[in-house]
C-alpha positions in Angstrom: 151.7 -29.9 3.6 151.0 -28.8 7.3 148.3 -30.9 9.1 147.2 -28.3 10.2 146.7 -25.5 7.1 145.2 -28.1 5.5 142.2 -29.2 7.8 138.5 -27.7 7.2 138.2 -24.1 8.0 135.2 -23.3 10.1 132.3 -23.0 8.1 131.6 -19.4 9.1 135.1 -17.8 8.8 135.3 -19.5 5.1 131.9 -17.4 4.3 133.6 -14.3 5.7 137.0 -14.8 3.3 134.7 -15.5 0.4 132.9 -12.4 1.3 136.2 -10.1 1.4 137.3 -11.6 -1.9 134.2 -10.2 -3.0 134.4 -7.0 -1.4 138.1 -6.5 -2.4 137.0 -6.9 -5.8 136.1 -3.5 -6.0 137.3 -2.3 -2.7 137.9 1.0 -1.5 140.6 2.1 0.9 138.8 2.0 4.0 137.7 -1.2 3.7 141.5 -2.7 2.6 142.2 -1.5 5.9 139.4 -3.1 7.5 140.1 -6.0 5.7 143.5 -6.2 7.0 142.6 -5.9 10.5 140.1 -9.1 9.8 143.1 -11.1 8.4 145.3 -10.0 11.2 142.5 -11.1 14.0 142.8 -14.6 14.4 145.2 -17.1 12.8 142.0 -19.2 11.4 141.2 -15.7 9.3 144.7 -16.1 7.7 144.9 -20.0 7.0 141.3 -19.8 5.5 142.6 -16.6 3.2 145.2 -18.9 2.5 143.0 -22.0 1.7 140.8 -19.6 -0.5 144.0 -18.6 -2.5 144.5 -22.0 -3.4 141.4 -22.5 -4.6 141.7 -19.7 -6.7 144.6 -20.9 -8.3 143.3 -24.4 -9.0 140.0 -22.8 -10.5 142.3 -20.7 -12.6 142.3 -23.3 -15.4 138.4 -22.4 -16.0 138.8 -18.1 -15.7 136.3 -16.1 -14.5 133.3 -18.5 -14.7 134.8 -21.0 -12.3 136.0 -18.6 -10.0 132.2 -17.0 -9.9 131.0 -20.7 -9.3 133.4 -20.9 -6.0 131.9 -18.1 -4.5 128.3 -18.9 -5.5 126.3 -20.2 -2.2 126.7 -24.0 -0.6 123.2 -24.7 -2.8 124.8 -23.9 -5.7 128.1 -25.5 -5.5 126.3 -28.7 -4.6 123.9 -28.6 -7.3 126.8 -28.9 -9.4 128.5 -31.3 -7.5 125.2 -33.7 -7.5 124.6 -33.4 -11.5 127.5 -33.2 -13.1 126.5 -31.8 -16.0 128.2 -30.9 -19.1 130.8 -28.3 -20.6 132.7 -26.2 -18.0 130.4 -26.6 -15.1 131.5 -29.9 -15.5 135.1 -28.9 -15.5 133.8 -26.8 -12.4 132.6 -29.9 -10.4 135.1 -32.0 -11.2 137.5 -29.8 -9.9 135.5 -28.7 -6.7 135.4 -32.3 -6.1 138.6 -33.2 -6.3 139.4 -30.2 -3.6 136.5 -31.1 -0.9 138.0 -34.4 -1.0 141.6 -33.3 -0.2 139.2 -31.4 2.5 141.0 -27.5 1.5 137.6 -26.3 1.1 134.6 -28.5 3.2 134.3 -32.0 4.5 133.1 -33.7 1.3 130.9 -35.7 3.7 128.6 -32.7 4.4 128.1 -31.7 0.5 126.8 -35.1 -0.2 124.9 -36.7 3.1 121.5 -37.4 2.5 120.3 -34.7 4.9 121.9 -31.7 5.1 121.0 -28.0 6.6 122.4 -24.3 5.6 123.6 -22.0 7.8 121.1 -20.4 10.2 118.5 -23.2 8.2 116.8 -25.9 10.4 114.9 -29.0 9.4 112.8 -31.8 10.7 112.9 -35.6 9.4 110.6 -38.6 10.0 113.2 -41.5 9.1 111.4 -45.2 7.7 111.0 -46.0 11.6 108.7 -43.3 12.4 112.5 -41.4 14.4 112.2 -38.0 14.2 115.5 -36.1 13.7 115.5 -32.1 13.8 118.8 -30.5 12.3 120.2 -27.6 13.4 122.5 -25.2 11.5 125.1 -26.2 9.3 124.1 -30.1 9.8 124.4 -33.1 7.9 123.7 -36.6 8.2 123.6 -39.9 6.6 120.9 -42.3 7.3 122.4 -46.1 6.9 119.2 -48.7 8.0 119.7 -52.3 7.2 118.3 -55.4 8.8 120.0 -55.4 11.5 120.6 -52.1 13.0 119.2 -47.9 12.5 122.3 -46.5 11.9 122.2 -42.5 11.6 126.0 -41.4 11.1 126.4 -37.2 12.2 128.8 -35.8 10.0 128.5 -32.2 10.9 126.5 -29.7 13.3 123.8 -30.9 15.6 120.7 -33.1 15.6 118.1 -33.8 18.3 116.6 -37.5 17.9 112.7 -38.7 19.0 113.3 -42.8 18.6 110.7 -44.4 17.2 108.9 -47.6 19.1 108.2 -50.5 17.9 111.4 -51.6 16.0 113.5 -54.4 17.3 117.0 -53.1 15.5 119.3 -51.2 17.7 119.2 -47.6 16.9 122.8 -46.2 16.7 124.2 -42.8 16.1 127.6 -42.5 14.9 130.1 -39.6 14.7 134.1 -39.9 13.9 134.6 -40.1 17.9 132.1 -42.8 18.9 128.9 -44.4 18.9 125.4 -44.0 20.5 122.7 -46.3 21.2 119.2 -45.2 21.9 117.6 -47.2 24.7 113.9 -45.9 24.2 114.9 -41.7 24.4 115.1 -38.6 22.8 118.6 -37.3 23.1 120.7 -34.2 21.1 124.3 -35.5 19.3 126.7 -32.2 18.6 129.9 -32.0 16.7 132.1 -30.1 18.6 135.9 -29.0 17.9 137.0 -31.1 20.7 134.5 -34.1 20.0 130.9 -35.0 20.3 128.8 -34.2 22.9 125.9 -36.1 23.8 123.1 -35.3 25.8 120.0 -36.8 27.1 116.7 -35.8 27.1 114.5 -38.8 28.3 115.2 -42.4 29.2 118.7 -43.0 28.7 121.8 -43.3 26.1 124.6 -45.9 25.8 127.8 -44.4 24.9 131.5 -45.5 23.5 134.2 -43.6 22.1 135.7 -45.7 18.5 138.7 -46.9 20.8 136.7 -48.0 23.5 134.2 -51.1 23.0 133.0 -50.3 26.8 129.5 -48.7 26.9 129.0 -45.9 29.6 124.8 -45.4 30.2 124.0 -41.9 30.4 120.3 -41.0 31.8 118.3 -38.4 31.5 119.6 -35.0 32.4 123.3 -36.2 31.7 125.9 -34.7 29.1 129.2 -35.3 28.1 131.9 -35.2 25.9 133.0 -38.3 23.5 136.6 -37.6 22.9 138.3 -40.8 20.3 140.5 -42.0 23.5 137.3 -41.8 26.0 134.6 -39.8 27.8 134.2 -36.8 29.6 132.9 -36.8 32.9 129.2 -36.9 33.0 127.9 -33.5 33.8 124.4 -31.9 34.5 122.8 -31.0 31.3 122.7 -27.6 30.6 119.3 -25.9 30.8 117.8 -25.0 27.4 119.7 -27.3 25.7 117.0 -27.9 22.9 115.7 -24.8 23.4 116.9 -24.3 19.5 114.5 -26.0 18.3 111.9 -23.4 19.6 114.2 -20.8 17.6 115.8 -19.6 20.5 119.3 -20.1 22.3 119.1 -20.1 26.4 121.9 -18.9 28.5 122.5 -19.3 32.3 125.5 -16.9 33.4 127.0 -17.7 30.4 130.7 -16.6 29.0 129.6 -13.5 26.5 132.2 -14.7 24.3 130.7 -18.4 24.0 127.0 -16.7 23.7 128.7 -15.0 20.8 130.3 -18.0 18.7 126.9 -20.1 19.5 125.0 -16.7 17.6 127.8 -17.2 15.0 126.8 -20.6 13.9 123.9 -19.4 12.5 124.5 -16.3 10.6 127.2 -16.0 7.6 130.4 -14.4 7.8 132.5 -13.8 11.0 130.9 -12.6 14.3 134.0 -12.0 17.1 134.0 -10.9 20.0 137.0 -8.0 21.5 139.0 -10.0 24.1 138.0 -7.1 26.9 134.3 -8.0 26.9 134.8 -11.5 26.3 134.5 -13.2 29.9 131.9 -11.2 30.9 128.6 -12.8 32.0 124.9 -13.2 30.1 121.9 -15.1 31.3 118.9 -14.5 28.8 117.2 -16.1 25.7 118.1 -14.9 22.5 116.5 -15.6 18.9 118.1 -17.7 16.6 116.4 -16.6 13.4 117.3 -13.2 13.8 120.8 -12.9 15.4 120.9 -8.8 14.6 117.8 -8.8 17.1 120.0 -11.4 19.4 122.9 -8.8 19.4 120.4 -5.2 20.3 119.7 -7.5 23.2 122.7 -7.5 24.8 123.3 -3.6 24.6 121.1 -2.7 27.6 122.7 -5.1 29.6 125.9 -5.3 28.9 128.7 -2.4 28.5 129.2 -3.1 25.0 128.7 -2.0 21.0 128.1 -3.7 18.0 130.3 -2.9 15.6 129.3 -3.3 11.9 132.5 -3.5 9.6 130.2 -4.6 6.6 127.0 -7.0 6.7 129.6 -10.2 6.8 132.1 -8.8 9.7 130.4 -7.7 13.1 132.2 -7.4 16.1 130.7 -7.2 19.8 133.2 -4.5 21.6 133.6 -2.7 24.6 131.6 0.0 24.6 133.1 3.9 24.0 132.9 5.7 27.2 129.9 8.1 27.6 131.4 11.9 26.9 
């Protein structure tokens, strides 16, 4: 199989194939069409339309029930995944967990860390130290303490970290491209498609990419990018940059089209952006927990429209020219 039809889809554009599955169900023809022109968008539409078919076709051994199980929400799927329980939601699990460890559907590793968020959900944690961890959207992590280190590994999304004092044990954040160690700081850790990017808060952070046993020391006000084969350079951090856990996402002359895939992390289905509007610039704060309102906001601004296929597909587009 292809490397690369086989990795995770996005989390968002996998809720906005489940959700035309759904609507094609009982479809009419405008929305075929509309679903066609989804498809045809971006590759990552198709290869996750693909992904979904194979699910399908594995579920097929369990009919209708196991199908409606797939295309229940990420609470339910887990619950099933978690307890196992008998007869065909058994069969269900079994199934659905044999898939999210081939990875066609989800990173296993986010359906069962010990700490986990939705999308568009947010948490805080007090850890055994007295840390505090906030999750953002679509987060999960594991929590690994032993005697002698804190080890908090990131397996998905974003978490902001408050260190708790009076601990001797190293406190060490770990994602699949490299490792973090708290020196007395609060500091935010973000998956990103191209690697992790740290940032810091207060005091400062030690950081290593997995092939690299050399620590860089990043201080406060400093961001950058761990990539497996090394770092970034250190950049300013950008302002707002915990501003999410206020509820709110805070742009300085920002691309419209990265504005619009930040608001897309924390609302289900696919938010895009038409490629004529997408370089142009935004500087604002926009709510989190209600990215309909985030989207109105741009409209006096900007010359653009929201366009509202259905409640999973919305699309900011130039704006029709006054008559």
């Amino acid at each position: 199989m292809n490397p690369a039809s086989s990795r995770p889809v996005p989390a968002h554009v996998l809720d906005a194939a489940i959700a035309w599955q759904l609507t094609l169900d009982s479809s009419t023809p405008l929305e075929r069409e509309e679903f066609a022109k989804w498809h045809a968008a971006n590759e990552e539409h198709a290869r996750a339309w693909r992904q979904l078919g194979m699910l399908d076709q594995r579920f097929s051994v369990a009919s209708g029930p196991a199908r409606a199980a797939l295309l229940q929400s990420r609470e339910g799927i887990r619950r099933r995944v978690r307890k196992l329980g008998s007869g065909l939601a058994s069969v269900v699990a079994v199934i659905g967990l044999s898939l999210f460890a081939a990875e066609h559907y989800l990173p296993l590793d986010y359906w069962l860390a010990d700490q986990r968020t939705a999308t568009g959900e947010q948490r805080t944690v007090r850890l055994a130290d007295g840390t505090v961890v906030n999750l953002n959207t679509h987060s999960a992590m594991d929590v690994r303490f032993d005697d002698k280190q804190r080890l908090v590994v990131l397996q998905e999304g974003e978490i902001l970290i408050e260190t708790g004092h009076g601990d001797a044990r190293p406190f060490i954040v770990e994602t699949r491209e490299g490792r973090m160690r708290a020196l007395g700081t609060r500091f935010l850790v973000k998956r990103e498609e191209q690697g992790t990017r740290l940032s810091v808060l207060q005091s400062a952070v030690a950081a290593h990419p997995q092939s690299d046993p050399q620590e860089q020391i990043l201080r406060e006000g400093q961001q950058v990018l761990i990539r497996n084969t090394g770092l970034d350079s250190v950049v300013a951090l950008n302002p707002g940059a915990d501003a999410w856990i206020r509820g709110m996402l805070v742009v300085d002359n920002a691309r419209l089209e990265d504005l619009v895939h930040e608001l897309g992390r924390y609302r289900r289905g696919h938010l895009g952006i038409a490629p004529e509007v997408a370089d142009l610039r935004i500087t604002g704060s926009f709510p989190l927990h209600d990215t309909d309102k985030a989207l109105s906001a741009l409209l006096p601004t900007l010359p653009v429209q929201i366009e509202q296929h259905t409640p999973w597909w919305v699309t900011v587009a130039k704006a029709d020219p006054k008559p």
